[in-house]
C-alpha positions in Angstrom: 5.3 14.8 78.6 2.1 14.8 80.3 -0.8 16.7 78.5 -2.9 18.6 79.8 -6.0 18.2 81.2 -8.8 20.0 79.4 -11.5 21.4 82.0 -15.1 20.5 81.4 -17.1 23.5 80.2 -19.3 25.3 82.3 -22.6 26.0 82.3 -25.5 28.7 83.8 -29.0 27.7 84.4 -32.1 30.2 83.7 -35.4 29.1 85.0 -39.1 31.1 84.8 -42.5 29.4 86.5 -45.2 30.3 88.9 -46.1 33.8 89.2 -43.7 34.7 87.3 -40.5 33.8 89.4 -37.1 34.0 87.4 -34.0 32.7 87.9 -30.9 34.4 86.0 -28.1 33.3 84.7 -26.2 34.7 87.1 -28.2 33.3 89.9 -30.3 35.7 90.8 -33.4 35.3 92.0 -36.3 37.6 91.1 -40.2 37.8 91.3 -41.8 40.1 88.6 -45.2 41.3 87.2 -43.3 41.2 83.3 -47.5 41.0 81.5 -47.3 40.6 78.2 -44.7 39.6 75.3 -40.9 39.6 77.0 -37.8 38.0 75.6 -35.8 35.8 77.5 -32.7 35.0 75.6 -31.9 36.5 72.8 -28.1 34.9 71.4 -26.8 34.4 68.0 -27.7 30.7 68.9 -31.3 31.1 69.9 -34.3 33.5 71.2 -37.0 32.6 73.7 -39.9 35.0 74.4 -42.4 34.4 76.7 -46.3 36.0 76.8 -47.5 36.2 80.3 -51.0 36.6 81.1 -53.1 38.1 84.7 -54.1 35.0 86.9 -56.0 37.6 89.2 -57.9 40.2 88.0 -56.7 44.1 89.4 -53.3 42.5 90.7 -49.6 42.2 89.8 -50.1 38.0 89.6 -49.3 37.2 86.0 -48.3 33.5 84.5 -46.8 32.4 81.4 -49.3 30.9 78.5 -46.9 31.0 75.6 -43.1 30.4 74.8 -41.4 30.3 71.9 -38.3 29.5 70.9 -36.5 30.0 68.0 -33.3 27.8 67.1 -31.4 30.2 64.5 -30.0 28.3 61.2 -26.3 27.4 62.4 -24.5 25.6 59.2 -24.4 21.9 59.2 -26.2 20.8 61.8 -29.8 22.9 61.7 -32.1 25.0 59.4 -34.5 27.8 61.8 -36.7 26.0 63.8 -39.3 27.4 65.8 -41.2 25.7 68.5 -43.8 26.5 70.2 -46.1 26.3 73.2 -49.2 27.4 74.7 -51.6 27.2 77.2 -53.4 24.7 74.7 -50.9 21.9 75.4 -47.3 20.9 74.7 -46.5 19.6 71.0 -43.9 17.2 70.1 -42.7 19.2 67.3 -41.5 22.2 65.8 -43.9 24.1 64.2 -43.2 23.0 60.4 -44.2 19.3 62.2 -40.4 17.7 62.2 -38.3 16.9 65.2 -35.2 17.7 63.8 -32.7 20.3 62.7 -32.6 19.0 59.5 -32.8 15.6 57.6 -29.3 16.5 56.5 -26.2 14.7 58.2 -25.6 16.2 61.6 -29.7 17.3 61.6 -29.6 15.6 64.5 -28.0 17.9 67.0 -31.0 19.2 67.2 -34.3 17.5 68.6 -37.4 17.1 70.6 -37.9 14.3 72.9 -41.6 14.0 74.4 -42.2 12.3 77.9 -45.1 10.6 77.7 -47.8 11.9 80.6 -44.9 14.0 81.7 -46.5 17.0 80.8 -43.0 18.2 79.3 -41.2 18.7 76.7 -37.0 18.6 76.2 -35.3 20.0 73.5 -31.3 18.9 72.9 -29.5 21.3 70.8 -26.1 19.4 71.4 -23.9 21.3 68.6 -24.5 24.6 71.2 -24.2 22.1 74.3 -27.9 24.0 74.8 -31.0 21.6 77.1 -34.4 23.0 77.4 -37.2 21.7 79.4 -41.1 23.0 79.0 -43.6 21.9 81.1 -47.2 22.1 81.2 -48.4 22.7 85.2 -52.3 23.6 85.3 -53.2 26.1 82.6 -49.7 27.4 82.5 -46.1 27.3 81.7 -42.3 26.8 83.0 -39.2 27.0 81.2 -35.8 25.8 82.4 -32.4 26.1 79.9 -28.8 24.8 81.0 -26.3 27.0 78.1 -22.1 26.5 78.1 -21.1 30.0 79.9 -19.1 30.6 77.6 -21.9 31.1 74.8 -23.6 34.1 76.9 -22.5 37.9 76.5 -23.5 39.8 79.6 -22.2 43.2 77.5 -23.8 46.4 77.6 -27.5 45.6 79.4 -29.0 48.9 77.1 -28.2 47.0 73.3 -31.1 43.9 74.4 -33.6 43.6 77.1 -32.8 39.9 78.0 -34.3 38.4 81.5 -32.1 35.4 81.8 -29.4 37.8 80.9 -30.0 40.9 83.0 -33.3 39.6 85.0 -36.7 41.9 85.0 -36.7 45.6 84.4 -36.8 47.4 87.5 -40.1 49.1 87.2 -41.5 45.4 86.9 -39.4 44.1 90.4 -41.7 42.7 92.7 -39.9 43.3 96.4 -39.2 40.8 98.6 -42.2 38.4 97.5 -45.1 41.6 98.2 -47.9 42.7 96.0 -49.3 45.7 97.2 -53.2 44.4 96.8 -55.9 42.7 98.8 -55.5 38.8 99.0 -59.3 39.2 98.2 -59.0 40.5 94.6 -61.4 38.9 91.8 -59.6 35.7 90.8 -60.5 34.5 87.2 -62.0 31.3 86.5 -60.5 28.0 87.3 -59.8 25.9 90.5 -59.5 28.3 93.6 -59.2 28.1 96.8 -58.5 30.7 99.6 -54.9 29.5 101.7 -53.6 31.0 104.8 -50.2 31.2 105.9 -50.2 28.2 107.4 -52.8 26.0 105.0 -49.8 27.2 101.7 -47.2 26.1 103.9 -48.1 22.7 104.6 -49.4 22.4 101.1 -45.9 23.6 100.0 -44.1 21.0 102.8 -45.9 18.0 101.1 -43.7 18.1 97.7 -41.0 20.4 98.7 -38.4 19.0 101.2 -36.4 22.2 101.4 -37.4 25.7 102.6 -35.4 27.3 100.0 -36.3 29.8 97.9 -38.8 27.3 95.8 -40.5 26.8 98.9 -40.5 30.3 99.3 -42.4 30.6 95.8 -44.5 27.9 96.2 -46.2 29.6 99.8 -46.0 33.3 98.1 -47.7 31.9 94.7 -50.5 30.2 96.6 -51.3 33.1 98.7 -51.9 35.4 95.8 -53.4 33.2 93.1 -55.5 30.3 95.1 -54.1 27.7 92.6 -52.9 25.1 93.7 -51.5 23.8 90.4 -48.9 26.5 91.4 -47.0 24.2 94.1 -46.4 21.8 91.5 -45.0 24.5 88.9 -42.3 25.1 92.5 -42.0 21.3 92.2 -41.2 21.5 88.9 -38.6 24.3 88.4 -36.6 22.5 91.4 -36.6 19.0 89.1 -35.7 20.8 85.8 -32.4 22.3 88.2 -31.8 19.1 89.1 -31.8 17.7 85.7 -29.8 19.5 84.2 -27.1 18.7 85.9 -26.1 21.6 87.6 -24.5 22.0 91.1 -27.5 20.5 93.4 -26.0 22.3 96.3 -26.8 25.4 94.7 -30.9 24.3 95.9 -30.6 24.4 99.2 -29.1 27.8 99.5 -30.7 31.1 98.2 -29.6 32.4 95.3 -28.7 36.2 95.0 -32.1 38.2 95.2 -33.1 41.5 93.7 -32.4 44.7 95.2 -34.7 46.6 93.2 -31.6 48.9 91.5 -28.7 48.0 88.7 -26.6 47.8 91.4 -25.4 44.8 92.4 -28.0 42.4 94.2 -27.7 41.5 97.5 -28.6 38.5 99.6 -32.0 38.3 101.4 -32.5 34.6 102.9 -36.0 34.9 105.1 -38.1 32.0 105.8 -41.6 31.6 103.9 -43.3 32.4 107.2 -41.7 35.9 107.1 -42.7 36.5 103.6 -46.0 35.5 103.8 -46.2 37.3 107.1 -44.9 40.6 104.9 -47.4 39.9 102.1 -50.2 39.9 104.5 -49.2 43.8 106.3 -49.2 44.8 102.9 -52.6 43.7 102.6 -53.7 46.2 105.1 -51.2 49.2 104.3 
């Protein structure tokens, strides 16, 4: 008698870099202002928070310059860990200085592996089938996790405000890419420069191959912050996707985008030229 076949577990992908944009776990796709200390996950496995800072002084533009993460003691295989990262640079260990769960047997199913000039970090928590990549882009911070579905508990939204869960509150939504400011707000210090539509587009077009919505980000993030460190943070959210082995496809279409309710978000695909084009009305509203 034939046995059968056991189906490979499935997993969902939650992504946050640039300005901040944030991709759910269930594939939405959301740009928020989110300043200050917010949680990201928050599972009987694990809880990331993230501190985002203002990258332009009197505007919505915010960026990430800590995470931390906290790996909760799960019997055999880890004690708590906690690692963390800031705008200071990436370290190769948790914060008691080990690189491991635990030097017990079965410690290992938890560790850090360091990339040498990568500017990232990747932490395997196999015994929760859990991969997390942190990258250092400019002054700031990304963050990329691939999780077994199965682990996350969409539940009531009210008991735990969760981004990669439930995405950004929606007083903190920011609408189809917009920021209701002028382009020509105080920047603080740090390598600026001032990009049209067109200049961020063909900056964007020299590391990005696809106009999805990482192009989109990359154009929308250089418009409003003058950094161009931020293409590369694009760049870099679009490599963590691919490596973590998640359906590539998924890249070249746009994931679900906010409608600005609880309801359920709708699709908005619109080319970068469009958005930036929108960004810049609002300019003059």
């Amino acid at each position: 008698r034939q046995q059968q076949q056991q189906q490979p577990p499935k997993f969902a992908h939650c992504g946050l870099f640039g300005d901040p944009h944030l991709r759910t776990f269930r594939d939405e796709f959301q740009t928020c202002k989110v300043e200050g200390a917010w949680p990201l996950i928050d599972s009987d496995y694990l809880s990331v928070q993230v501190t985002n800072v203002p990258v332009v002084r009197d505007s919505s533009a915010t960026a990430t310059s800590k995470i931390t993460i906290i790996f909760k003691s799960f019997h055999g295989c880890t004690e708590q860990k906690v690692y963390q990262a800031t705008t200071e640079g990436l370290p190769s260990a948790f914060v008691d200085g080990t690189r491991s769960g635990s030097e017990r047997e079965g410690g290992g199913s938890l560790r850090i592996l360091e990339k040498v000039g990568s500017g990232q970090v990747e932490i395997q928590a196999s015994y929760i089938g859990t991969t997390i990549i942190v990258r250092q882009v400019g002054k700031y911070l990304t963050f990329a996790i691939r999780v077994p579905e199965e682990t996350l508990n969409y539940g009531d939204e009210s008991v735990c405000l969760q981004l990669c869960l439930h995405g950004c509150p929606r007083s903190e939504l920011i609408k189809e890419h917009t920021l209701s400011r002028r382009l020509g707000g105080t920047r603080l210090p740090g390598p600026r420069q001032v990009y049209t539509v067109e200049s961020a587009t063909s900056k964007c077009r020299q590391i990005l191959q696809v106009e999805d919505v990482y192009f989109q980000s990359c154009v929308f993030d250089l418009l409003t912050t003058g950094d161009p460190a931020f293409s590369m943070a694009a760049h870099g959210a679009l490599e963590d996707l691919k490596a973590l082995h998640l359906n590539v496809l998924k890249q070249h279409t746009s994931p679900r985008t906010a409608a600005g309710s609880s309801g359920t978000p709708a699709r908005h695909p619109a080319h970068p030229i469009f958005l930036a084009c929108l960004l810049l009305i609002t300019t003059f509203m």
